[in-house]
N, C-alpha and C positions, 0 to 999 in steps of 0.2 A: 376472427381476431382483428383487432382494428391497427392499422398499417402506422407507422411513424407518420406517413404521408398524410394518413388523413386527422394525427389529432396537430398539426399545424395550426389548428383554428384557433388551440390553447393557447399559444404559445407565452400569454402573463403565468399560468405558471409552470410551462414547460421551458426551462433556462437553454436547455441545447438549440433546441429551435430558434429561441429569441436571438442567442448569441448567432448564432449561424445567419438569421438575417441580416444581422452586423457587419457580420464580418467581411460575405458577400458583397453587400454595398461597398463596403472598403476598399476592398481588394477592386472593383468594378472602378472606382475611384483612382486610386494609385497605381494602378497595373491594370489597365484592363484588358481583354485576352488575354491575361497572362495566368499560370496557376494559383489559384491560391495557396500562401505557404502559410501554415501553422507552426510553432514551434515548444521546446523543450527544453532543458536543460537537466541533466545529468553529473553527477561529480562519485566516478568509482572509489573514493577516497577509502571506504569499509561497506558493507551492509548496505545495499539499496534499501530501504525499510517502504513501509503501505502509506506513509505518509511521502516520501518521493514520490510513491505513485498516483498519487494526487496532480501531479505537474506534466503526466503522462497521460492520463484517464481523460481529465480535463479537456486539453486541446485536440485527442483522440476522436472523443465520442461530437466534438465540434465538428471535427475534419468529416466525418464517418455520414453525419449528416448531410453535408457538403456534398459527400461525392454522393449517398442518396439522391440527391437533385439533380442529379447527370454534372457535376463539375469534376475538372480535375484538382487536386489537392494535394501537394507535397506538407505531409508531417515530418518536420526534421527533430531528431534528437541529435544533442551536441552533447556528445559523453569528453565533457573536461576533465580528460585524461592526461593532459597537460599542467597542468594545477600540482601545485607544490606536496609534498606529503607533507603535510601539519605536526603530525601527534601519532602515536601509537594507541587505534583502538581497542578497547578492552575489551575480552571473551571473544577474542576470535582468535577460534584452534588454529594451532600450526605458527602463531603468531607470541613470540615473548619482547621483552624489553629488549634485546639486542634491533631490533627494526629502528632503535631511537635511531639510529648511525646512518639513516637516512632520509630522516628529516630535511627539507629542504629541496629533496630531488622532484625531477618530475613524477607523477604518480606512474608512469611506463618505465621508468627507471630504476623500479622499487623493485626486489623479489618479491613474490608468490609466495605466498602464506605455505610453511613445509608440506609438503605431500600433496600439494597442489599442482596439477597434470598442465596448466595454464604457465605462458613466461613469465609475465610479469604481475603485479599486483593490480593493474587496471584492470586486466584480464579476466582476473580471475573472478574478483566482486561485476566486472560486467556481464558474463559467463552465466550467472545463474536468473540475473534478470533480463537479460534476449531469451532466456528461455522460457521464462512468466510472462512475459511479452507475448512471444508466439502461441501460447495456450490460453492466451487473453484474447486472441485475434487482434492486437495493434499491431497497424501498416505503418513501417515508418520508413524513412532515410536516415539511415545513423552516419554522422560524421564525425571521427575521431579528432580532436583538438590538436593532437603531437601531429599527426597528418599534415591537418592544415598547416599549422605551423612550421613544422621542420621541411616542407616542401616548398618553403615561400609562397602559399595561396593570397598570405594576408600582407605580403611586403607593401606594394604600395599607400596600403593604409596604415601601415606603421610608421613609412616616414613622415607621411600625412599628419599623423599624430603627434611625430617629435616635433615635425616642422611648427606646429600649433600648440606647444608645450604650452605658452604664457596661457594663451587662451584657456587650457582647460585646465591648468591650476587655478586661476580666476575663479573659472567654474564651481571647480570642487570647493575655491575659500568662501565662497557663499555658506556652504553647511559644515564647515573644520570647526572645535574648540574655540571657544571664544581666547584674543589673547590673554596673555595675564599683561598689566599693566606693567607691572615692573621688568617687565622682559621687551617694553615698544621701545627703551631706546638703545636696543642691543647694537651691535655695529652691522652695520648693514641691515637693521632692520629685518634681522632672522629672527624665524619664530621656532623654539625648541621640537624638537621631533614629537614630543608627546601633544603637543599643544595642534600639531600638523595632520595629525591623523583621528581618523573619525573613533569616537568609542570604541574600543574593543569589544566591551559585552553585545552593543547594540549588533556590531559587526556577526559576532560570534551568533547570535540569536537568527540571525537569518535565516530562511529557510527552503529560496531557490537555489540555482546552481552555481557554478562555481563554486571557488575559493572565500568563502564568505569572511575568513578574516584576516585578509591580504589589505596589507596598507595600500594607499592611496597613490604611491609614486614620490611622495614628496619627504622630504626630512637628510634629503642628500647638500652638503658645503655647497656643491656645485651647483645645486639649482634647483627646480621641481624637473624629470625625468617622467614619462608616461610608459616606458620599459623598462623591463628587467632582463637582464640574460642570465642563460643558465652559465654556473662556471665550467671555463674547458679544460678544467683539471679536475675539481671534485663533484661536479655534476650539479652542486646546489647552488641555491639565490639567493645566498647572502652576499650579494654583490655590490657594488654602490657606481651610479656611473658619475664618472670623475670629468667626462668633458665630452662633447658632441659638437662636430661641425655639420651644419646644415648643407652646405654646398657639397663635399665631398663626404657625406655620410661618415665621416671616422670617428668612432666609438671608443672609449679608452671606460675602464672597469676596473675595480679591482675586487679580490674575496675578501671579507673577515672570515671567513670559515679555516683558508688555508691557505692564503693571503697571498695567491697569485692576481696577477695582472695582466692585459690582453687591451693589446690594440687592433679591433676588427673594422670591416667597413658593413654600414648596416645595409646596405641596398643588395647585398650578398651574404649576408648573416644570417641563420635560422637557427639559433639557438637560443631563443628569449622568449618575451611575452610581453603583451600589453599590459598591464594591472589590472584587474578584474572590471572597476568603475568603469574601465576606457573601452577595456575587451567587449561587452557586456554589447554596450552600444555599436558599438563599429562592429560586429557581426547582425544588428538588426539592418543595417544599413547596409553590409556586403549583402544578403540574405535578403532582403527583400520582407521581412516578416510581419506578416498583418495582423495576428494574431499570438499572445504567448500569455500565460494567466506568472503569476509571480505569488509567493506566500506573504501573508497577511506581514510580517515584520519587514516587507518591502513599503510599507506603505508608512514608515517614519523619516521625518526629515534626514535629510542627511542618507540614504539609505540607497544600492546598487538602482532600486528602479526610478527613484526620484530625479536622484541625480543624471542617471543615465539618459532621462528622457528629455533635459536639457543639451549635455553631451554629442548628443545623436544628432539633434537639432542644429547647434551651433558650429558642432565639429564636422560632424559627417555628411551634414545636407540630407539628412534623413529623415526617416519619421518614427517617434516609439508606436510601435505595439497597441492595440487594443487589445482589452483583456482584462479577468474579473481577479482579484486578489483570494486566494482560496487559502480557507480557515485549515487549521490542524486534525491528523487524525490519528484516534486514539485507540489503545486496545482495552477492552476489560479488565482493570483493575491495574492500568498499567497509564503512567501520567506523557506527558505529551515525548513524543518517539526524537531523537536525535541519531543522527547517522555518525556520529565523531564516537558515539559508545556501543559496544557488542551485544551482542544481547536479543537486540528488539527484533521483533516477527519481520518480515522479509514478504514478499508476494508469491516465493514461492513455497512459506511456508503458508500460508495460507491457501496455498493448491493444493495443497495434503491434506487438506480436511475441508477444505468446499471445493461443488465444482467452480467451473469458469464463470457461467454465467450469473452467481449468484454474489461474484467477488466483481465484478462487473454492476449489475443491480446498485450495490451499495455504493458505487461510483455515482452512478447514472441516477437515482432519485433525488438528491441533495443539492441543492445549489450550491454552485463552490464555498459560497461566503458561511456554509452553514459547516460547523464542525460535527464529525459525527463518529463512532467506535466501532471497531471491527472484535467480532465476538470469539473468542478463545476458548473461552469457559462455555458455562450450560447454557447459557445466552443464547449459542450458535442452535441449540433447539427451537427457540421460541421463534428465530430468522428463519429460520429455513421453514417453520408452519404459515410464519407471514408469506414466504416467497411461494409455496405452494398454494395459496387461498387465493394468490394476485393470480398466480395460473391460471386458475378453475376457475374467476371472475373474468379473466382474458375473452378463454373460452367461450362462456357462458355471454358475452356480451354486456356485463353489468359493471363496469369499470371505466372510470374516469378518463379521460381522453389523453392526460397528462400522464397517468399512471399508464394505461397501456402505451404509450409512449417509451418511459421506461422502461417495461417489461421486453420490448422488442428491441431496443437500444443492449439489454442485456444478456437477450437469449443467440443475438447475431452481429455481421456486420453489414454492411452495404455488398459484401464478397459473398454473403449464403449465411446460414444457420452453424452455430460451432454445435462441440457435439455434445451429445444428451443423453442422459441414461435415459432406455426405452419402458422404462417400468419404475416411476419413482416413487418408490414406496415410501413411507416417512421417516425422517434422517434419524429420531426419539426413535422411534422402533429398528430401525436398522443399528444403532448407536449401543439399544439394549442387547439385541441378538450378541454383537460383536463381543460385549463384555461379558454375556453367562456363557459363551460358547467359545470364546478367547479364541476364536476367527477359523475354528475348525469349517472345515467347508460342508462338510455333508450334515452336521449339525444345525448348521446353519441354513443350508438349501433345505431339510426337514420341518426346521421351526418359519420359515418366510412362505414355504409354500400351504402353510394350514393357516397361515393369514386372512386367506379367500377362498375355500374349499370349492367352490363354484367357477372359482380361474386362479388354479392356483399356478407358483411359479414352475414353471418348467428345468431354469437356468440360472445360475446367481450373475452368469451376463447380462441378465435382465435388469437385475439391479446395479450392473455398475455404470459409471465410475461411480455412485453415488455412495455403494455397498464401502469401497478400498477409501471413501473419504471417511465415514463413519467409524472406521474399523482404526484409518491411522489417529483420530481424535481420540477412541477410548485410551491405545497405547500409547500415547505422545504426551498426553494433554490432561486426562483424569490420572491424580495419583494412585496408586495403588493401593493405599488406605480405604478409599472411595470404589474400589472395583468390586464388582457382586461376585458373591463365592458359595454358591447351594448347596446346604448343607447335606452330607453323606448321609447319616441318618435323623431319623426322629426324635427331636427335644421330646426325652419324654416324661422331665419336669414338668415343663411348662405343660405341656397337656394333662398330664394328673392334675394339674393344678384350676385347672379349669369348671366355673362353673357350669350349671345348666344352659343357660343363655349363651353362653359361647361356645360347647359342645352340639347346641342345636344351630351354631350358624356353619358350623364347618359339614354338620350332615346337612345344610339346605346347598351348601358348596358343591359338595362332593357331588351329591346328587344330582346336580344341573350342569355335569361338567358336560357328558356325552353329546347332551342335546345344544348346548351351547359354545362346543369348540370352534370357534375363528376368535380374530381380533374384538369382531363388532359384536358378536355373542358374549365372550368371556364379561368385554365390559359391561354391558346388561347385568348378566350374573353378578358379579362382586358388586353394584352399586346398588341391584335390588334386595342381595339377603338383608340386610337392616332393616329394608324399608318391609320386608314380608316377615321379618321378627317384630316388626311394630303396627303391625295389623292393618298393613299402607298393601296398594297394587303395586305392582313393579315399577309399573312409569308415574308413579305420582312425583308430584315435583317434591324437592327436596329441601327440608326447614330446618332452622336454627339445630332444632335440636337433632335433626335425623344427620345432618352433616357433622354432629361430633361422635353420633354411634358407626357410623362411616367410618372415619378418620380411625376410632377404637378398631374397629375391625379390620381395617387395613395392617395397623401396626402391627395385630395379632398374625395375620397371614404372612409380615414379614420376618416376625422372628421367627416362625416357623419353618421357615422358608429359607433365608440367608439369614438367620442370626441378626437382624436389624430390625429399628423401627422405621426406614427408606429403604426405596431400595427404585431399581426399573417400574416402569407402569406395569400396575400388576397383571390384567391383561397377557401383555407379550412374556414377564416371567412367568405366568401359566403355561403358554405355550411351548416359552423353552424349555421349563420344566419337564415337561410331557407329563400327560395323563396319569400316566401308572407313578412315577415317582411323586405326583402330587400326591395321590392317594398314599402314598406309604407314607409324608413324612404328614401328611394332617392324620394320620392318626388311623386312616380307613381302618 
């Protein structure tokens, strides 16, 4: 198998590698001896969905490269768990309209969805994705936002920040709302709150981290402000600061929410925040960050990376980020994922019916800029034949320098090999078993091990975790309308009804069961009776017209069989079947 090391040569169309030269020189550049850091961004707000993890996978499989070359590499995830609670998302259990009542808190400030074992609401949506993480094999550093924050890590850059208020309102008035004209000669030359703040939908549209539809800091009597504090009475940020002395840090606030007031001193205050525009920046420049990808709606004027990359530059003395803009991903039948709505597949729901390495793959072959769909539906059959063929091409030596690149990017990390079922039989046929044998185990271990009569399975350990992915797809995922149900006895309509021609293909059937029981047997059998009712050799190739007496004959073995004209490949329904109840319900 050819090592990541050595398809390097590829690297126009291996993206991990190209970017990884990048980055390296970068970082050699900006920090030299120093680690390379890659970064993240996270916001526990609801649902981490496969589309956050696009912003994970991304600087992951970059890092992972990296430390393949002997570097060290810090991947930091920043779970902005500090970030305001927006909105009450919808379809998530445990969760009703009464959570509006805390809107505005910090997201660690929010209960836990009911019958949630976790404290707080960050918790609990973080909770399930550190644990798709660790069965992903990403290494990371996670730092939590309320942390940093409420322990003063980021104080000196926040007075930093007030102190340089003009400066980065300036900044931000580059990309605000154009005025309206009849509002330039207001007294003082104030420009209405709406006119001061960036788009909302644009805001709203975003699709890296943080708080993507936090105004800008500005639309306060008092001034443009680059903080918000949290209230120290109702916990939330509807606050407005009313006045700021530079020299003695003295902060004065008040709530709309609950209309307290509070004179703090900021150089000892850890109850606030930057505004996202600012925060954004001034942690590429605490951090050190060489590397951070952003989603494709950062790349509009006006927008957190745009702006920020001025920001960093002018405010913080620093430098933005390299890093590719990565497109949207989508699921089967299902339009571009938002994490502000309930609902959408999760990563670890996607562990429930593939393994790791194959939800990795689908990271690792796409360049970020390329949007692509995670398979739900029957889809996830036709993936998982591709991802077995790259295998056995691996193996085999016949495979693209780029592709096996991937394939190794997917199967492990720079740490060893994640783990693997030792017998992967095919997900379609494990996917069938699971549905005519509704996960019975010895039913199950009977029909997989006459798959290969010549080695058959021993263990249904053999097939897993492959077996427990297939099994949760039929239950989870196919409805119940669609589940195969073999019939108890013999339609014995439909076989009365039967002429000559079809009565002599079910005894060319019957008859060719004994000698042809496996997989690869059965399918011989069912694709040669037509062609041996039509005076054809078994292997002769197959034409227009033999492919519709095919197709006739199949339908027929399926009504007979489950009542349908689909059903499982028929093949493995043979086998599940078993022998002796084939013969009763075809009529033997």
């Amino acid at each position: 198998m050819q090592t990541v090391a050595q398809s390097q040569s590829s690297t126009e169309a291996d993206w991990v590698s190209r970017f990884a030269d990048d980055v390296i020189a970068e970082s050699e550049r900006r920090a030299p001896g120093k680690p390379v850091v890659v970064a993240s961004g996270l916001s526990p707000s609801g649902p981490i969905h496969l589309g956050n993890l696009r912003e994970v996978m991304t600087p992951h499989l970059v890092a992972d490269e990296i430390r393949r070359r002997g570097y060290t590499v810090r991947h930091l995830i920043s779970w902005d768990d500090y970030d305001r609670y927006r909105k009450v998302p919808n379809g998530v259990p445990g969760v009703d309209e009464s959570w509006a009542e805390h809107i505005g808190k910090p997201l660690t400030s929010v209960p836990a969805p009911a019958g949630s074992a976790h404290p707080n609401w960050s918790e609990h949506f973080k909770a399930a994705m550190t644990a798709a993480l660790d069965e992903l094999g990403v290494e990371y550093d996670g730092i939590s936002q309320t942390e940093q924050y409420t322990a003063g890590a980021y104080r000196e850059q926040i007075l930093h920040a007030m102190r340089h208020r003009a400066d980065i309102d300036a900044v931000l008035d580059r990309y605000r709302t154009k005025k309206d004209p009849a509002a330039a000669g207001a007294k003082g030359g104030k420009k209405p709150q709406q006119q001061k703040k960036v788009d909302e939908a644009e805001l709203e549209a975003e699709a890296g981290s943080g708080a993507a539809s936090e105004d800008d800091g500005s639309g306060g009597s008092a001034g443009y402000f680059p903080y918000r504090p949290y209230c120290g009475n109702c916990e939330k940020d509807f606050t407005t600061v009313t006045s700021y002395d530079d020299d003695s840090t003295e902060l004065n606030y008040t709530c709309t929410n609950c209309g307290f007031a509070e004179t703090v001193r900021l150089n000892e205050f850890n109850r606030g925040k930057l505004v996202w525009k600012v925060d954004w920046p001034m942690r590429w420049s605490y951090e050190g960050v060489i590397f951070e990808p952003s989603g494709v709606d950062h790349s509009s004027p006006g927008s957190s990376f745009v702006v920020g990359g001025q920001i960093v530059r002018e405010i913080f003395d620093g430098v933005q980020p390299i890093g590719p803009m990565y497109a949207f991903v989508g699921i089967s039948g299902m339009a571009k994922m938002s994490s502000s709505k309930g609902g959408v597949p999760t990563p670890a729901d996607a562990l429930k019916i593939m393994e790791a390495p194959l939800l990795r793959w689908l990271y690792a072959r796409r360049r970020p800029n390329q949007s692509f769909k995670i398979a739900f539906d029957q889809e996830i059959q036709r993936l998982y034949d591709e991802w077995d063929s790259l295998g056995r091409k691996v193996a085999e030596g016949s495979v693209l320098p780029a592709d096996a690149a991937a394939y190794a990017r997917a199967i492990g990390t720079a740490a060893g090999e994640l783990p693997s079922t030792p017998r992967p039989l095919p997900y379609r046929t494990l996917a069938s078993v699971a549905d005519i044998t509704a996960g019975h185990d010895e039913q199950t271990l009977r029909i997989l091990s006459e798959l290969d009569p010549e080695n058959p399975l021993a263990s249904l350990d053999e097939a897993r975790p492959r077996l427990d992915r297939a099994e949760n797809w039929i239950t989870s995922q196919v409805p119940a309308e669609a589940r195969t149900i073999v019939r108890d006895e013999p339609d014995k309509e439909l076989l009365g009804s039967l002429d000559e021609e079809g009565r002599q293909s079910l005894r060319l059937l019957l008859d060719g069961l004994d000698s042809h029981w496996s997989l690869d047997g059965l399918t011989t059998l069912v694709y040669g009776v037509p062609k041996i009712l039509a005076g054809l050799e078994p292997d002769a190739k197959p034409t227009p017209e033999l492919k519709v007496a095919q197709r006739s004959f199949f339908a027929l073995l399926y009504r007979l069989l489950v009542s349908r004209d689909t059903g499982p490949r028929l093949p493995t329904l043979l086998l599940a079947v078993g022998a002796e109840r084939v013969r009763r319900l075809l009529g033997a």
